[in-house]
C-alpha positions as CSV (number, residue, x, y, z in Angstrom):
1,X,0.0,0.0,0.0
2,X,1.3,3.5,-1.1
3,X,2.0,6.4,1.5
4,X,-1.4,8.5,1.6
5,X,-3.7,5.4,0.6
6,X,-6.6,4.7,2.9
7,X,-6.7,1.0,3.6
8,X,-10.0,-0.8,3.3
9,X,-8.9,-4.8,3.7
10,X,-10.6,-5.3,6.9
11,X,-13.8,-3.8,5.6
12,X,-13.7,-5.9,2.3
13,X,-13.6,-8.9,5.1
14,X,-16.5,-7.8,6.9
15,X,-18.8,-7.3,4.0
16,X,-17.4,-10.4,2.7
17,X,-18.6,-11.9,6.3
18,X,-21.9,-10.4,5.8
19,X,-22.6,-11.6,2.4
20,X,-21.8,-15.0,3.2
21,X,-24.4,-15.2,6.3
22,X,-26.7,-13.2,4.3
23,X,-27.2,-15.1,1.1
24,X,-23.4,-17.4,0.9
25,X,-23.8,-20.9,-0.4
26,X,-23.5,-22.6,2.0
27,X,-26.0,-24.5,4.1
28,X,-25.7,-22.0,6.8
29,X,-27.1,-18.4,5.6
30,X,-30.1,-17.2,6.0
31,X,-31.4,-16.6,2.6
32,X,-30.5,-20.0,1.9
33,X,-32.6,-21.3,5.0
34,X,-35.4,-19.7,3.8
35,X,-34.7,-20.5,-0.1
36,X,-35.9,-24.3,1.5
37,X,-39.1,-23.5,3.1
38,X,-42.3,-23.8,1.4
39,X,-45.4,-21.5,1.8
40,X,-47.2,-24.0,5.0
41,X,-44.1,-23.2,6.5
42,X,-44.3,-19.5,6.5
43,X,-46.6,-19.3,9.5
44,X,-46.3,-22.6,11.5
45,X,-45.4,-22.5,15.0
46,X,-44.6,-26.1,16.9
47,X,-46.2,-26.9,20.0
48,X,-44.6,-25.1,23.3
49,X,-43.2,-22.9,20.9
50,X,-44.6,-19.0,19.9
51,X,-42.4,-18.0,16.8
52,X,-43.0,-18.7,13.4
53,X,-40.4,-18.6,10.7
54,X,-42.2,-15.2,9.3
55,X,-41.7,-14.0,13.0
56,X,-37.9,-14.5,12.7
57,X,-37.3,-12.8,9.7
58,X,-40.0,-9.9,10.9
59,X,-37.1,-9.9,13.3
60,X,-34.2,-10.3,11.7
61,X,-35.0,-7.8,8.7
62,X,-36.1,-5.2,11.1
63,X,-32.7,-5.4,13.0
64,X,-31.2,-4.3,9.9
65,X,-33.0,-1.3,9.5
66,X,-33.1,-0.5,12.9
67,X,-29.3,-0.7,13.1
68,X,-28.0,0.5,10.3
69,X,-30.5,3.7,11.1
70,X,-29.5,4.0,14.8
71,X,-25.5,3.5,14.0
72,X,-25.1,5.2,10.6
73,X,-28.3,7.1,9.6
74,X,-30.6,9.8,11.7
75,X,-32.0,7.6,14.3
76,X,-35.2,8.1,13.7
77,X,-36.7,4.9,13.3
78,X,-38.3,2.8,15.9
79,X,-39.2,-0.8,16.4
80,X,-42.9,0.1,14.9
81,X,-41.9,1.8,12.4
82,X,-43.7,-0.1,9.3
83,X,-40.0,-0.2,7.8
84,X,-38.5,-2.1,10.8
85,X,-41.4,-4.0,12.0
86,X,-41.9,-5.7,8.9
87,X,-45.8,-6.5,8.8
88,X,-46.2,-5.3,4.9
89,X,-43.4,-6.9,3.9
90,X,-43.5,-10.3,5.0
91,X,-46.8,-11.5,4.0
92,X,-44.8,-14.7,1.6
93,X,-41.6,-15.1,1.1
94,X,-41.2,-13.7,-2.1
95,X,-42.1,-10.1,-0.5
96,X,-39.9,-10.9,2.8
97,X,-36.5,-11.8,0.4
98,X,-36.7,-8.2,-1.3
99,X,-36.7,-6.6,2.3
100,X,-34.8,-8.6,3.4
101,X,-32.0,-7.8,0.7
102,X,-33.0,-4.0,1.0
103,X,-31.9,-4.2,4.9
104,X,-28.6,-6.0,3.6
105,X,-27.9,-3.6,1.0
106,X,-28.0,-0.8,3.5
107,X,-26.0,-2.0,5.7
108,X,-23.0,-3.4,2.9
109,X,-23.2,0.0,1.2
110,X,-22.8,1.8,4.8
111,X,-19.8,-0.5,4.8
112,X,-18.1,-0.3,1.9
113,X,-18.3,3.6,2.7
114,X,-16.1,2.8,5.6
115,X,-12.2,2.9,5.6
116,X,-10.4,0.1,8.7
117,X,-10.0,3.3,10.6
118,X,-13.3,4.0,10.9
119,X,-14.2,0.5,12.5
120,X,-13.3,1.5,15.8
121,X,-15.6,5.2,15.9
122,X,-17.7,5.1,18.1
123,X,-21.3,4.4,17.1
124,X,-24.7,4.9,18.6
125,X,-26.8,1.6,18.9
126,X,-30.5,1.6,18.9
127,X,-30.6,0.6,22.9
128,X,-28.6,3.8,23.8
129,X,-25.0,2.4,24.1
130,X,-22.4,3.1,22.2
131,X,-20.2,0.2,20.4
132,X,-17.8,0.2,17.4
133,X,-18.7,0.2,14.2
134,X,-17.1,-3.2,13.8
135,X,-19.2,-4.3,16.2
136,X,-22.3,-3.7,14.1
137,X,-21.1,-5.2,11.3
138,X,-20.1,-8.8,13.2
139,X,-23.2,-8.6,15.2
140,X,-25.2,-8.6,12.1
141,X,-23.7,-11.6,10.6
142,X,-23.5,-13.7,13.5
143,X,-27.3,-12.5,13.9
144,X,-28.0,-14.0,10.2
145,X,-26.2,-17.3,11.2
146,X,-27.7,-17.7,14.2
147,X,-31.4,-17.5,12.9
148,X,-30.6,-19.1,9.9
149,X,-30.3,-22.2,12.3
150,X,-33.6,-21.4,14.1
151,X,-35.4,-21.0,10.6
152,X,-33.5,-24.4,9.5
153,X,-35.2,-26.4,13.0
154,X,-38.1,-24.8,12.3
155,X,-38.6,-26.5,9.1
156,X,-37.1,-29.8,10.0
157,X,-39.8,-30.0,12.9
158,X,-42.4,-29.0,10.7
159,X,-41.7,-31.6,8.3
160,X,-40.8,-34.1,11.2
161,X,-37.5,-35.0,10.0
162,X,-34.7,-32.6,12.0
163,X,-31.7,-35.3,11.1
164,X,-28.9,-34.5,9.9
165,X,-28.2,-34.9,6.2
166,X,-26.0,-38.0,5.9
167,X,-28.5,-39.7,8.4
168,X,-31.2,-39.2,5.8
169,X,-29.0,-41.4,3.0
């Protein structure tokens, strides 16, 4: 790197980290969770249980919004906002995917705005704290990971068959 240029590797990472837990190919992101769910999926909730797979990504999707708003933006939304709390968006899945992706884009182009330096300012988050901006970024990955896996039990249960795939052959 030449004297005067403004490095960006570690934020080519993290978007590279989001992208992958967002829609990667592998068996763990979320849009690819969701890519194997079919409509009588959408709204089923298991017994003892009170979240549907629409409730995650109501959840999810609006966390996107919310953050990248509360970190990066104005602050001005809240968690009923009809842009964060997702209602009109999430009727099928087809609808939910495009806000879904809108919330992702926002938060990749906020990124990719970014130099490394700027991944340790200090940001304020939509609960009043204030974190880094990396931490935003990683939170939001590991957020699409970890609900990917709720979404994926949720459909294994629903279909009564939650083994794993080389227990199936």
């Amino acid at each position: 790197m030449s004297i005067g240029t403004t490095s960006t590797v570690q934020i080519s990472q993290l978007v590279a980290l989001l992208d992958s837990a967002f829609d990667g190919a592998d068996w763990d992101s979320l849009l690819g969770n969701l890519q194997t769910t079919v409509a009588e999926d959408w709204e089923w909730i298991p017994d003892g249980g009170s979240r549907s797979i629409r409730d995650i990504v109501r959840h999810v999707g609006g966390s996107k919004f919310m953050y990248e708003n509360s970190a990066f933006g104005d602050g001005s939304l809240t968690w009923d906002h009809p842009l964060v709390s997702g209602e009109a968006y999430t009727r099928d899945f087809v609808d939910a995917a495009k806000w879904l992706r809108d919330g992702h884009h926002r938060l990749r182009e906020v990124a990719l705005a970014l130099t490394d330096a700027d991944l340790t300012r200090e940001v304020l988050m939509n609960w009043g704290d204030h974190e880094s901006a990396y931490f935003v970024f990683s939170i939001m990955a590991h957020h699409d990971v970890y609900h990917a896996g709720e979404i994926n039990l949720l459909r294994s249960l629903h279909h009564r068959d939650d083994r794993w795939a080389h227990e199936r052959e």
